[in-house]
C-alpha positions in Angstrom: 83.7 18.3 114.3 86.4 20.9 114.3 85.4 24.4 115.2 87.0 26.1 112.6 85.5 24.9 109.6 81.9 24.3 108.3 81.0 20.4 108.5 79.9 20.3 105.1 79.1 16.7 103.1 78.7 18.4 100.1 79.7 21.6 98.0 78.0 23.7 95.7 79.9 23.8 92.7 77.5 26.8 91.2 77.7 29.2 94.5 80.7 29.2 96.2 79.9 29.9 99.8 82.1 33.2 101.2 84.1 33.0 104.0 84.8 35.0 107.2 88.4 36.5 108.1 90.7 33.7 109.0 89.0 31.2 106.9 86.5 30.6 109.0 83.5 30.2 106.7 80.0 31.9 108.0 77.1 29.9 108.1 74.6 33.0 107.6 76.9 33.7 104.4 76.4 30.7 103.1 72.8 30.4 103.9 72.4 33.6 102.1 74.9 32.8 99.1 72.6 29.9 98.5 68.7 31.0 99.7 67.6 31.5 96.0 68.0 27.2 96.2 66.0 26.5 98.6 62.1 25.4 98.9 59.7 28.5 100.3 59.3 26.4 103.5 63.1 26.5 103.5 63.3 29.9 103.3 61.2 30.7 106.1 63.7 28.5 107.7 67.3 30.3 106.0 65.6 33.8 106.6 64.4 32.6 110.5 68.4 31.2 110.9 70.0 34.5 109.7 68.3 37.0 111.3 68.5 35.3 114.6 71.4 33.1 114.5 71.6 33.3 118.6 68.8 31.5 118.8 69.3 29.2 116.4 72.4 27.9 118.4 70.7 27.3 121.6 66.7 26.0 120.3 66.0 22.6 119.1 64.6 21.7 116.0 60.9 21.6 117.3 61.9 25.4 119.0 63.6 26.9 115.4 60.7 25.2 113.8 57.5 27.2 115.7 59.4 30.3 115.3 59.9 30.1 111.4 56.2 28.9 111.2 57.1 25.9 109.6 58.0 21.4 110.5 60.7 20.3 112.2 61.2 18.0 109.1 61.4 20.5 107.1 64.1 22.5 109.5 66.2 18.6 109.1 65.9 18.7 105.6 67.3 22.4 105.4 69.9 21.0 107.1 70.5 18.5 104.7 70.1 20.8 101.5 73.2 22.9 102.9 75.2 19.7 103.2 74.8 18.4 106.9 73.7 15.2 108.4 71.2 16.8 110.1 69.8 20.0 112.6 72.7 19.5 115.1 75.6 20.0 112.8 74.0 22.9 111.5 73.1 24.1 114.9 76.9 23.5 115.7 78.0 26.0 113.0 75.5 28.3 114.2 77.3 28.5 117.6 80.5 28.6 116.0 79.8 31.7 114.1 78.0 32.9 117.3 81.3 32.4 119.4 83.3 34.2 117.0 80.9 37.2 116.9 81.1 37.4 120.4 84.4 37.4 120.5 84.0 40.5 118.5 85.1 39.2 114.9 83.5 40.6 112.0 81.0 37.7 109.3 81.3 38.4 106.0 78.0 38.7 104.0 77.7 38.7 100.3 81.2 39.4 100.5 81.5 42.2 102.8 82.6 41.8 106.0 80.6 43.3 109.0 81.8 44.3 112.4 79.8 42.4 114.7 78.3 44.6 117.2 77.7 42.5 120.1 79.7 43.0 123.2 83.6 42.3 122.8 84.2 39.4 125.5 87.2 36.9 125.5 84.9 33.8 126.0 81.1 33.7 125.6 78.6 33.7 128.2 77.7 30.7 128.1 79.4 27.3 127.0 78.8 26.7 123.2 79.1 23.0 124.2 76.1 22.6 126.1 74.8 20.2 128.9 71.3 20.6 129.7 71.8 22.9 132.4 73.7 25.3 130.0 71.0 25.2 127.1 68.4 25.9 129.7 70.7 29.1 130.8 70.9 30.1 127.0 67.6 29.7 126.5 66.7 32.2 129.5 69.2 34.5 128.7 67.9 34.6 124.6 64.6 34.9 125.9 64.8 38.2 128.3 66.9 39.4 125.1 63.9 39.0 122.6 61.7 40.5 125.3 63.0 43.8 125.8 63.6 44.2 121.9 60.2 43.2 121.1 58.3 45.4 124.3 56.9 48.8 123.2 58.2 51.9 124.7 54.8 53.5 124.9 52.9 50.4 126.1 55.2 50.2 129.0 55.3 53.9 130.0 50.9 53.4 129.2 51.4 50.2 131.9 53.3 52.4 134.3 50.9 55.3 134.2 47.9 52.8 134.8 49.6 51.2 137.9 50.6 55.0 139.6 47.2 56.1 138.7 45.4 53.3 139.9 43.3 53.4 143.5 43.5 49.8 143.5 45.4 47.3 140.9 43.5 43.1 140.9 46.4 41.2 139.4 45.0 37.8 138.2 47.1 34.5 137.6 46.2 30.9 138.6 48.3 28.0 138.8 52.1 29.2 137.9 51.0 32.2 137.3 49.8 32.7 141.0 53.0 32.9 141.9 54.3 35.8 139.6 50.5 37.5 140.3 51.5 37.2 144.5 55.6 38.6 144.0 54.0 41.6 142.1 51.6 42.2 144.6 54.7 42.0 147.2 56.9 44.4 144.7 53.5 47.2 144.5 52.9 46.7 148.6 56.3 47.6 149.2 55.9 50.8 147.2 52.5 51.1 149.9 50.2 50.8 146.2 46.8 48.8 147.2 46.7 45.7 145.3 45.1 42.3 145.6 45.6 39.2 143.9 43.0 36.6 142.5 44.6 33.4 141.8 42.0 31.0 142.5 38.5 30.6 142.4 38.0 30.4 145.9 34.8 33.2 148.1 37.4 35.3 148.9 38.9 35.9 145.3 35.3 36.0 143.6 34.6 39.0 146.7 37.5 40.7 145.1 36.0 40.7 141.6 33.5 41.7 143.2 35.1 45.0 143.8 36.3 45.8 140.1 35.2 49.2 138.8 36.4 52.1 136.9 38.6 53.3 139.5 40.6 49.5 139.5 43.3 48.2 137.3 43.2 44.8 135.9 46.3 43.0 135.4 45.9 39.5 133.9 49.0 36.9 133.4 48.8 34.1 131.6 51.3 31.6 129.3 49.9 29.7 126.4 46.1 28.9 127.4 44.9 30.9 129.6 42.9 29.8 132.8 39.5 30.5 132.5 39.4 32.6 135.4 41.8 35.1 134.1 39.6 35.3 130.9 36.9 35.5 133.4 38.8 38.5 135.3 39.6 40.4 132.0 36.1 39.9 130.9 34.4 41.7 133.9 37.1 44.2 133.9 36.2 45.2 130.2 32.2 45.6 131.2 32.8 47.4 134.2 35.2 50.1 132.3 38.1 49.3 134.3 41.6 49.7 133.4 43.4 46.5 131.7 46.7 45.2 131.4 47.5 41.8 129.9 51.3 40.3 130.8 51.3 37.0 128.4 53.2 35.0 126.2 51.2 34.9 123.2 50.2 37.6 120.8 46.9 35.6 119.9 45.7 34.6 123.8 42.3 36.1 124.6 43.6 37.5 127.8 45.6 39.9 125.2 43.0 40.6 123.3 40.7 42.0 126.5 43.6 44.3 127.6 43.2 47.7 126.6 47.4 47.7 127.3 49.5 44.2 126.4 53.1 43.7 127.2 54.1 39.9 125.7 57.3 38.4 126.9 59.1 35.4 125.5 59.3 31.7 126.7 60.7 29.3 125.0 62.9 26.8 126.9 64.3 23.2 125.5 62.7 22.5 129.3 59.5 20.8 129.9 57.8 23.6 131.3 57.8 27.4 129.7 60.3 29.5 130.6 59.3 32.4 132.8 62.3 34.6 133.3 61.4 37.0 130.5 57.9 37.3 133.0 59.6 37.8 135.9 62.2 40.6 134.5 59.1 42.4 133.1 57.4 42.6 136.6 60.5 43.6 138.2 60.9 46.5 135.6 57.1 47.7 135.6 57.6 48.0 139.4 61.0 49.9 139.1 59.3 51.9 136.9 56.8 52.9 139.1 59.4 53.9 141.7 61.4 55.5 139.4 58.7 58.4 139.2 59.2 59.7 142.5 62.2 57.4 144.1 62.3 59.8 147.3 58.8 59.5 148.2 58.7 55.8 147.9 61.8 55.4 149.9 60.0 56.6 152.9 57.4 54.3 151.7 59.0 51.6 151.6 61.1 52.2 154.8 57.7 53.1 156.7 56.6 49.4 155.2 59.1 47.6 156.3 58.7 49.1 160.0 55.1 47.7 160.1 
């Protein structure tokens, strides 16, 4: 397929579809010349494509699908309505139009062309063309990006003030999450902030739920189900009036829904395991913004921890 021009079996001969500068003709313009066509289930699809055409170039089918709420089939058979074989032509002139936005061209919708207002670069960040390894790149890099548009300003200031406030902070997180729950135990150590971590239901960890009261802060992770141990966690955390925090991946977990505070972060990955990059920047940047409130006092903190 050439790169310069839609792939298109078929024209519409009643909407002509409008084209960006140098005869490159937009994909979202022509989704959007033509949405009035198209099934409600396709809409969901058009409207999903065109408001986030960067993700629409890097997720498959299955991906674009969950996030407009709708089939797969039904995200082939949009394909189809707009004249392509199928999802990966269509996904093709997605990241066409993507690379030429970030190459700092202007699209043209509804005839009127629009500077693009992403970063000028001379190539993109990531191959358009992608191997595995780059889709699973994109996909990381898309998914830190809807993070930190979707995160609230006061929910993260609220989580901050929680953590500096705290006299002790139980982060719970079993299986992968254990991991994250133990590297955000290291970052709060370092910053000499008593923390503990349950991440399995072992004598030690129940002693340390134990020890939940008002004075503690909860923090449970979790992505997709949570373990029932972290519910467990949030639960007891909730009847003993203690502080909550829930760090997940779904707006609908119960984990989120037992947090008096809930930062969600985004983890879609064509992998076969979730994606937890967006996680990991958003522990990284809770504890930075705990240091940031006093950086000089937790410099001799941390250099007085490291001397230990």
């Amino acid at each position: 397929m050439s790169n310069e021009t839609l792939p298109m079996k078929q024209a519409s001969s009643s909407t002509a579809a409008p084209e960006a500068p140098h005869g490159h003709q937009a994909l979202s313009a022509y989704i959007t010349a033509r949405f009035d066509e198209f099934s409600r289930s396709q809409k969901d699809v058009a409207q999903y494509i065109v408001d986030h055409l960067d993700e629409a170039a890097f997720q498959t089918a299955e991906e674009l699908a969950r996030r407009a709420s709708t089939s797969s089939s039904t995200v082939v058979r949009f394909s189809q309505a707009l004249g392509f074989e199928g999802f990966p032509e269509l996904q093709q002139a997605a990241r066409d139009e993507y690379r030429r936005q970030r190459a700092g061209g202007s699209v043209e919708m509804e005839g009127v062309a629009v500077a693009s207002t992403t970063t000028t670069s001379s190539t993109p960040l990531f191959s358009l063309d992608h191997t595995e390894f780059e889709s699973a790149l994109a996909s990381d890099h898309v998914n830190v990006e809807d993070t930190a548009h979707k995160l609230s300003r006061s929910d993260v200031e609220a989580a901050v003030d929680a953590i500096v406030t705290a006299e002790k902070v139980v982060i719970a997180g079993t299986d992968q999450m254990a991991f994250f729950a133990s590297y955000f135990r290291h970052l709060l150590m370092l910053l000499d902030l008593r923390s503990e971590v349950v991440a399995s239901p072992s004598q030690e960890s129940l002693g340390r739920l134990a020890r939940i009261d008002e004075n503690a802060l909860v923090i449970g992770l979790s992505a997709g189900r949570p373990h029932p141990l972290v519910t467990r966690t949030m639960k007891l955390a909730r009847h003993r009036k203690a502080k909550t925090i829930a760090i997940t991946d779904a707006t609908l977990s119960e984990v989120a829904r037992l947090a008096r505070i809930r930062l969600y972060y985004s983890s879609n990955t064509p992998a076969f395991v979730r994606s937890h990059t967006a996680l990991l920047s958003v522990i990284q940047a809770l504890a930075y913004g705990v240091y940031a409130r006093d950086a000089q006092q937790y410099d001799v903190r941390i250099k007085a921890f490291r001397l230990k």
